[in-house]
C-alpha positions in Angstrom: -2.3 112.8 -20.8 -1.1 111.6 -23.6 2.3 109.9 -24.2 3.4 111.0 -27.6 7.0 111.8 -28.1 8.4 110.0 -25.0 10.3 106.8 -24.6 8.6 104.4 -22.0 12.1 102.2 -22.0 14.2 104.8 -21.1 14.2 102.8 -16.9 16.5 100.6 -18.8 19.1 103.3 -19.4 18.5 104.5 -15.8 19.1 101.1 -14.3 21.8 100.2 -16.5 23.2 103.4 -15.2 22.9 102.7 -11.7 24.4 99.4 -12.2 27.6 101.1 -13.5 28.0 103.6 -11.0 27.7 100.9 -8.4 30.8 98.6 -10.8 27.8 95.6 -10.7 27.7 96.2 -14.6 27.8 93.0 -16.5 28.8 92.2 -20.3 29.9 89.7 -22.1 33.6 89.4 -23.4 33.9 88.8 -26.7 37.1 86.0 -27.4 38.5 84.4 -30.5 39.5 81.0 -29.0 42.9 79.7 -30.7 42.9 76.6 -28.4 41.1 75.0 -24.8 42.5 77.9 -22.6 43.9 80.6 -25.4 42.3 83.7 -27.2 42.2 87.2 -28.2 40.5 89.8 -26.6 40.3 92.9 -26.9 43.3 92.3 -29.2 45.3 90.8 -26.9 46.4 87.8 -26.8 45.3 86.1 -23.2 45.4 83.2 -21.6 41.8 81.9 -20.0 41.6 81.3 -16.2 37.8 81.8 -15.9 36.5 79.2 -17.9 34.6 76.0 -17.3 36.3 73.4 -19.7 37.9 71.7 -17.1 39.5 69.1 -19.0 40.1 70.9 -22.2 38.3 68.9 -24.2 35.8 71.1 -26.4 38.7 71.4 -29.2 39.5 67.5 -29.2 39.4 66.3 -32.5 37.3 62.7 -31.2 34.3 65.2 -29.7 34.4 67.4 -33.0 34.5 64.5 -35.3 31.3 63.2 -32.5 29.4 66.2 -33.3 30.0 66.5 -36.7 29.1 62.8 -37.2 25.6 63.1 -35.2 24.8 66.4 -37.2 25.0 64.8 -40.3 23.5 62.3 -39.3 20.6 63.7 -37.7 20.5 67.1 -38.7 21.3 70.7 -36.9 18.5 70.6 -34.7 15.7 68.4 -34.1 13.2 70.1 -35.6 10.3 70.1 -33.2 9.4 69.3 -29.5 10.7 65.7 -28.8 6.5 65.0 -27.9 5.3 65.7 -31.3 7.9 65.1 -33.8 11.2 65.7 -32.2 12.0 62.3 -30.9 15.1 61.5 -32.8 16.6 57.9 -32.6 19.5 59.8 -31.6 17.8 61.1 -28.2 16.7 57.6 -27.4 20.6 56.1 -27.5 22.1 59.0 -26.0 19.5 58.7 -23.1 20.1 54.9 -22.9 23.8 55.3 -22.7 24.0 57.7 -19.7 21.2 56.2 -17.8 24.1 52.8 -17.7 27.1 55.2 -18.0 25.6 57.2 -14.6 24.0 53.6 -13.0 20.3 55.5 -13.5 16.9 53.7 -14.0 16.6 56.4 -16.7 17.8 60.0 -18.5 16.3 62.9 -20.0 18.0 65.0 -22.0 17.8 68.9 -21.8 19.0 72.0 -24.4 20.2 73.8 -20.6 21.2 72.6 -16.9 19.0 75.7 -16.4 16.6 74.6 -18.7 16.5 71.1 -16.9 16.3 72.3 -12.9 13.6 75.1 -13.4 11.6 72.6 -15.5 11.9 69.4 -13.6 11.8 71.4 -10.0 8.7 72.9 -11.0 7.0 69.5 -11.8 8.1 67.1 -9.1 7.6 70.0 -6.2 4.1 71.2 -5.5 2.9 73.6 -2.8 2.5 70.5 -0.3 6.0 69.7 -0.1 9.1 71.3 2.1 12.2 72.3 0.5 15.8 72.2 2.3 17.8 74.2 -0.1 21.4 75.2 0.0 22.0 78.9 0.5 24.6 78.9 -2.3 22.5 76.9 -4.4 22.5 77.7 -7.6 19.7 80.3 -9.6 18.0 78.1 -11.8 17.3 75.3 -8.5 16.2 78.4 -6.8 13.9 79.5 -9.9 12.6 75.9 -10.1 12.0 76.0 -6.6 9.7 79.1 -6.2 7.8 78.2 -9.6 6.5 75.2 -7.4 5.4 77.5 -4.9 6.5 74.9 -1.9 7.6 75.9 1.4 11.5 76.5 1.4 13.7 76.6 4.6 17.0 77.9 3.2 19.8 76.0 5.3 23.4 77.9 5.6 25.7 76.5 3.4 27.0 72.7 4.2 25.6 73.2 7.5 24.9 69.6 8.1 24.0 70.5 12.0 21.8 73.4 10.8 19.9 71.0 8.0 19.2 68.1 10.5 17.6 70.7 13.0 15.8 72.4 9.8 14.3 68.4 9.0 13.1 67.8 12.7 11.8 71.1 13.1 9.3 70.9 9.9 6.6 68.5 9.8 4.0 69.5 8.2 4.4 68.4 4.5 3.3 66.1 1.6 7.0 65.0 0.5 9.9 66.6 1.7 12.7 67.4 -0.3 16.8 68.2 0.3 18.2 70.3 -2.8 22.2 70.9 -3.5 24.6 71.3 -5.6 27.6 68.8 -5.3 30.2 71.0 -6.1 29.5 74.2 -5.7 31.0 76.7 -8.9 31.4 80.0 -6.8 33.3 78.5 -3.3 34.7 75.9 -5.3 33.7 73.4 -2.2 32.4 70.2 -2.4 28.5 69.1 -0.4 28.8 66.4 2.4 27.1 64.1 0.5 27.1 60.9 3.1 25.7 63.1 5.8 23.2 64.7 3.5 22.1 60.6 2.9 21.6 59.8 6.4 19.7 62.6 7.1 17.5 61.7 4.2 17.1 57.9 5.2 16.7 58.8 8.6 13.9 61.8 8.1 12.4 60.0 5.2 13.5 62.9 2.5 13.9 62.7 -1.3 17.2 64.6 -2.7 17.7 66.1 -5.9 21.6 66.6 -6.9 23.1 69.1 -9.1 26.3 67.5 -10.8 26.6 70.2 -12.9 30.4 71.2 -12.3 31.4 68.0 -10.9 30.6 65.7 -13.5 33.8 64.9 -15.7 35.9 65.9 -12.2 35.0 64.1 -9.5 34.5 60.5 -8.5 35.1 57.6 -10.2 35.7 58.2 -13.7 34.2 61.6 -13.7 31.3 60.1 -13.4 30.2 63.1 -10.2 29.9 63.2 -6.6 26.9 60.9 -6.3 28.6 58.1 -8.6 28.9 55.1 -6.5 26.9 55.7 -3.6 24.8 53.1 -2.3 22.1 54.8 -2.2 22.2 57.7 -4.9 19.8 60.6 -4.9 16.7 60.5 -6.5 17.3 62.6 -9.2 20.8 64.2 -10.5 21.5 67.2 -13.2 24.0 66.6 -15.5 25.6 69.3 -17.3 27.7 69.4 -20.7 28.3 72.5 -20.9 31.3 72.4 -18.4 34.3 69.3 -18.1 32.4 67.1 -20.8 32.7 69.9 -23.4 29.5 70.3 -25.2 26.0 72.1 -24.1 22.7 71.1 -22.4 22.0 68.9 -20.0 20.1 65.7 -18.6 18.6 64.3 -15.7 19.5 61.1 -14.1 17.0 59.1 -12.1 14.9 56.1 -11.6 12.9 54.8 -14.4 9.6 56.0 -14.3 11.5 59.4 -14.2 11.9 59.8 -17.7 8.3 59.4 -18.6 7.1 60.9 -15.8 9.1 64.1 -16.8 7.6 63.3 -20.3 4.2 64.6 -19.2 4.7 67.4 -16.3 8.0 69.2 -16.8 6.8 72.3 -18.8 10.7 72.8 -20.1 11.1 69.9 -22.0 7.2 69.5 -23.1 7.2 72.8 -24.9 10.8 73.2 -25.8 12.5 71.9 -29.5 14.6 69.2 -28.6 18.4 69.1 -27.7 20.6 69.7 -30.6 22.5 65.9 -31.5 26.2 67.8 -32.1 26.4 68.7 -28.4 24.5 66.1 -27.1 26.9 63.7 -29.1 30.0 65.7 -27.9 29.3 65.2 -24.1 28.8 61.2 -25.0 32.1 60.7 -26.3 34.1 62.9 -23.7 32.3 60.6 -20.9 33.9 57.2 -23.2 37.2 59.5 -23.6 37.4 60.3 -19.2 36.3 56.9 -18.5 39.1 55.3 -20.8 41.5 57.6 -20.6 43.0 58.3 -17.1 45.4 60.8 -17.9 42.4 63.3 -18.5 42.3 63.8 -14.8 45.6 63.1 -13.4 46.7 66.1 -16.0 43.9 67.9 -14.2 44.7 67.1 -10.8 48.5 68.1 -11.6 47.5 71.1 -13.0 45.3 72.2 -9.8 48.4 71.0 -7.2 50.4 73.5 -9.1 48.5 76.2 -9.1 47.9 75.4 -5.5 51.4 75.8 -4.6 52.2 78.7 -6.6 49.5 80.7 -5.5 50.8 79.7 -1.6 53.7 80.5 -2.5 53.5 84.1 -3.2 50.5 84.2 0.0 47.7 84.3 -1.9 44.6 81.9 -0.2 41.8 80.5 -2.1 38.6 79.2 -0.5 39.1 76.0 -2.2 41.3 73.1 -0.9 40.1 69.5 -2.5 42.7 68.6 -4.8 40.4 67.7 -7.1 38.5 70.7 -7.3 39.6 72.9 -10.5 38.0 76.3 -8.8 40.0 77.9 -6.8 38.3 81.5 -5.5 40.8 84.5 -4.5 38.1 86.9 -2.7 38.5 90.4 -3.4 35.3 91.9 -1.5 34.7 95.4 -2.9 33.2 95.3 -6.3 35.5 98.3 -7.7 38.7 97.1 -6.4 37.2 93.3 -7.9 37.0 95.2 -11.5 40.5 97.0 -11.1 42.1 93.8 -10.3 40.4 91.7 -13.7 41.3 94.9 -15.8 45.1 94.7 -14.6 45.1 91.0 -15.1 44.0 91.5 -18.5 46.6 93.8 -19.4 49.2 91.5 -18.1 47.9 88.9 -20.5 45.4 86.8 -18.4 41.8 86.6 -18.4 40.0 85.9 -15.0 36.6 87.9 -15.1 35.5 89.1 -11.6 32.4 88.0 -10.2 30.3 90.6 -8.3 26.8 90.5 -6.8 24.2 89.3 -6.9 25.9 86.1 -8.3 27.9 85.8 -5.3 27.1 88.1 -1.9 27.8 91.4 -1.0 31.2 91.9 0.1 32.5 88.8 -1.5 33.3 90.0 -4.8 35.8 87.7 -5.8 38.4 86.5 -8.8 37.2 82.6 -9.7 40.1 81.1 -11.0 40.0 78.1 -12.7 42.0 75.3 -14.0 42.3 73.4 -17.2 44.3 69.9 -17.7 45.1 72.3 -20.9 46.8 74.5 -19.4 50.8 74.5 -19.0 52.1 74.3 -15.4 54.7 77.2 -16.4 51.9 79.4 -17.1 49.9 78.2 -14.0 52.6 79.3 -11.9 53.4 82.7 -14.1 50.0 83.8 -13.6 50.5 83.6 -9.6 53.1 85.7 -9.5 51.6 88.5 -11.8 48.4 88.3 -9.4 50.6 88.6 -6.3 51.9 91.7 -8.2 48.4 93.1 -9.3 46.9 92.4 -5.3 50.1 93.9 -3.7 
């Protein structure tokens, strides 16, 4: 039989079709920033509650000048993989810094967080090892983690009881492993760190850390979760792409992880390296945090408002650090998630609702978040048009 005349894509349109009648369609706004937290869409004018620059810093005029500097200075791209030709002076000095900046033996810059977990999971796991992996951990550690084809115990989320039982319980291993993210983008909740330590010290496990959302926000100077501990993980994700204002990523870790990574993480071996304009960006945004306090007290202002307005009009979110800029208001049907983004939108805010699979089913939810660019009037506005639209 032949196939002459017909389409063999047309499962695409019949999936994409099921995924609208079920509301679990996803596409991408399209927005004309004016400033940090401001843009048109969809011709209106719309103020940004769903975003991840934190601290509003990817329109500051010391991180453009910081790009623009290192692109002329090095080019657009870098031109090849870093192993064969790619290995710009650049990289090396931008490495250096954050390995002292984050108190790491070494770094290794990345184009993507995702680019950086799948790639460097996949090397340092093999199918030997165990896995103790957040259930809310992110997709690219759990991508990583199945290309390495080891044994994974998923543990409930920041069930500290449920992970030390899952760590006595397996013994049969090469190295075992305990994988998290520090603060988690979805819940908007922070990992109990010190308990995930002694566990590791006392059951003789290696942790790998993603700082992804929590670097620029947390801990001293921004500098993440981990910063300061006296006994940090083993190796850390850093992202860019979030409060430091840029894009890609590195990983933070002891020295012979650099080189190490060098030769087994498939990611960075075959892939053109990082860009110097964003890379460059996210280095002066860690100098600008770390010497400039206000930064995060604005933030942390700006979340203790929002806080209070939402509680004011009886709105809960799952999130209650003070220092956390997500603050999730779930909605739990997917439809009724969709209905409320729309109606936001008409009232002049943007909050794009999240639906599964990225979160679970039945917790479709609006993630708010917050910018230290964002007015506190406006802050408080918004909560009282959302009380209107969930009433």
């Amino acid at each position: 039989m032949g196939y002459a005349g017909l389409n063999p894509m047309t499962w695409m349109d019949d999936d994409l079709g099921a995924l609208r009648e079920r509301d679990r369609l996803r596409m991408p706004s399209i927005l004309a920033y004016r400033d940090a937290t401001h843009a048109t869409l969809e011709g209106r004018e719309v103020t940004v509650l769903c975003g991840n620059d934190y601290l509003g810093l990817r329109h500051h005029p010391e991180l453009l000048r910081a790009a623009n500097h290192a692109t002329n200075e090095h080019g657009s791209g870098a031109g090849a993989s870093r192993l064969v030709s790619g290995h710009l002076s650049f990289h090396q000095d931008v490495e250096e810094y954050f390995a002292r900046h984050l108190g790491a033996g070494s770094s290794l810059l990345s184009a993507s967080g995702y680019g950086a977990n799948v790639g460097a999971l996949a090397a340092l796991l093999s199918s030997d090892d165990v896995v103790f992996s957040d259930a809310l951990n992110h997709a690219s550690l759990i991508d990583g983690i199945r290309l390495s084809r080891a044994q994974v115990v998923v543990v409930p989320h920041n069930d500290v009881d449920a992970l030390r039982k899952a760590v006595r319980a397996t013994t049969r291993h090469r190295r075992a492993w305990i994988i998290t993210e520090s603060l988690f983008s979805m819940d908007g909740d922070l990992s109990p760190m010190a308990e995930i330590e002694e566990i590791a010290f006392e059951h003789g496990c290696q942790r790998y850390v993603d700082e992804a959302h929590a670097i620029g926000v947390i801990g001293p100077e921004g500098r993440g979760l981990c910063h300061g501990m006296a006994n940090p993980p083993d190796v850390r994700m850093i992202g860019f792409g979030k409060a430091l204002g840029g894009s890609g990523a590195l990983l933070a870790g002891p020295g012979s992880l650099r080189p190490w990574l060098w030769n087994h993480s498939r990611s960075f071996i075959f892939s053109t390296g990082i860009a110097p304009g964003p890379a460059a960006a996210a280095r002066r945004a860690s100098d600008l945090i770390a010497s400039d306090p206000s930064l995060l007290q604005g933030l942390r202002t700006n979340i203790a408002v929002l806080h209070q307005a939402l509680n004011s009009v009886g709105i809960t979110t799952l999130a209650t650090h003070p220092a956390v800029p997500i603050l999730p208001v779930i909605i739990g049907d997917d439809r009724r998630a969709v209905e409320v983004g729309r109606a936001l939108l008409e009232r002049g805010y943007f909050v794009h609702p999240i639906r599964p699979p990225t979160v679970p089913v039945g917790t479709a939810r609006l993630r708010i978040t917050v910018s230290a660019a964002h007015d506190p009037d406006e802050l408080r506005a918004f909560a009282g048009v959302l009380a209107e639209v969930l009433s």
